[in-house]
C-alpha positions in Angstrom: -1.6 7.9 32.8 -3.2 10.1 35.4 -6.6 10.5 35.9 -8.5 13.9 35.9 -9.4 12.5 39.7 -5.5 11.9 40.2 -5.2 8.5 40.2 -3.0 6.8 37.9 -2.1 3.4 36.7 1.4 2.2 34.6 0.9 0.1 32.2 2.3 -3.8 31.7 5.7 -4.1 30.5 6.2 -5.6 27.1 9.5 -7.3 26.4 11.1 -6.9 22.9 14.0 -8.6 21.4 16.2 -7.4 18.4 18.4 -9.6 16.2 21.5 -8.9 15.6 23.2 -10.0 12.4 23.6 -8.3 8.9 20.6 -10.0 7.3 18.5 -10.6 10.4 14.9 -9.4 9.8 15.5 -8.9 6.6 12.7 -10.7 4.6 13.4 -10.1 1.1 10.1 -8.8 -1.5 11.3 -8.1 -5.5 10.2 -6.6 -7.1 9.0 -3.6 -5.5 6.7 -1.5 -6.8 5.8 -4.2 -9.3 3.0 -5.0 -11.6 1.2 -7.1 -8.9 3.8 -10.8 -9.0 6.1 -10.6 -6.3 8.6 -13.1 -5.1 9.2 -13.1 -1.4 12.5 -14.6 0.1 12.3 -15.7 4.0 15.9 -17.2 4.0 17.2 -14.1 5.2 14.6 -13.6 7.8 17.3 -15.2 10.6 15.0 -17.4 11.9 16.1 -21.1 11.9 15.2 -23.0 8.6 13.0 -25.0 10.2 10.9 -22.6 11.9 7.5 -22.4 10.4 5.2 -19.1 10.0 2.1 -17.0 8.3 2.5 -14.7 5.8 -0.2 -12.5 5.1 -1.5 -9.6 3.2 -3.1 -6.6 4.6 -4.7 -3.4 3.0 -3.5 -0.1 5.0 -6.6 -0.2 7.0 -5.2 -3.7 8.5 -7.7 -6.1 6.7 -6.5 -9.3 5.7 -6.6 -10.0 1.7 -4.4 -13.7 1.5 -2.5 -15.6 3.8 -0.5 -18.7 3.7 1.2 -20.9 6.1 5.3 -20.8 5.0 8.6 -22.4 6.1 11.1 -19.9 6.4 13.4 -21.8 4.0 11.3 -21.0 0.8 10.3 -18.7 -1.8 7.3 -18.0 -2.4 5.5 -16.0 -5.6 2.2 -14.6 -4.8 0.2 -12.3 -6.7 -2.4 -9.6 -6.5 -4.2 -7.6 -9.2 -5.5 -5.0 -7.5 -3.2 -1.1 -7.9 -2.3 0.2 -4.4 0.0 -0.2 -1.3 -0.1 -3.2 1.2 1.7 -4.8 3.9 3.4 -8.0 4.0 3.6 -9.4 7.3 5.3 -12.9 8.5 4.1 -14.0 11.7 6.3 -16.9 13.1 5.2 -19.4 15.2 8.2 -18.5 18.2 5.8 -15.2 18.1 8.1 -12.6 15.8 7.2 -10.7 13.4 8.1 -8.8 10.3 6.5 -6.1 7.8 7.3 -4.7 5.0 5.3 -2.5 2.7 4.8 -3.4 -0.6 3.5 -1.1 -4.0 1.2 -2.5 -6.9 0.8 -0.3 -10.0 
């Protein structure tokens, strides 16, 4: 960024990691769109089966509507009545993270 007095500054560098694998990342929601039940499958996330997370539920301006702490060797059902489009986003404790967008009618 430079300054309209020409000074500049860099910003910090952020490190990010991608997983390789077919399945890596990949955390599972059906059905989707759906009448407000999904089931959400974190086996396939890659993460160890041990490894322990958040999941939450945001609107599309970022507020949080649920949340839940998870294992990332479960299923879990969750459900919503409200019509609209949300994210679903896992938070791990090692500090990943995952979203995937999800549609209520």
């Amino acid at each position: 960024m430079i300054d309209l007095d020409g000074t500049f500054a860099y910003s910090k560098v952020v490190y990010l990691e991608n997983f390789s694998g077919a399945d890596a990342g990949a955390m599972e929601v059906y059905p989707n769109p759906s009448d407000g039940r999904f089931t959400v499958d974190l086996t396939k996330v890659g993460l160890p089966s041990g490894g322990k997370g958040e999941l939450r539920l945001l609107d599309l301006q970022g507020r949080q509507i649920w949340s839940r702490r998870v294992s990332m060797d479960q299923a879990i059902e969750l459900s919503h009545p409200r019509n609209g489009v949300y994210l679903l986003a896992l938070v791990t404790d090692d500090g990943y993270a995952f979203t995937q967008r999800i549609l209520i009618r």
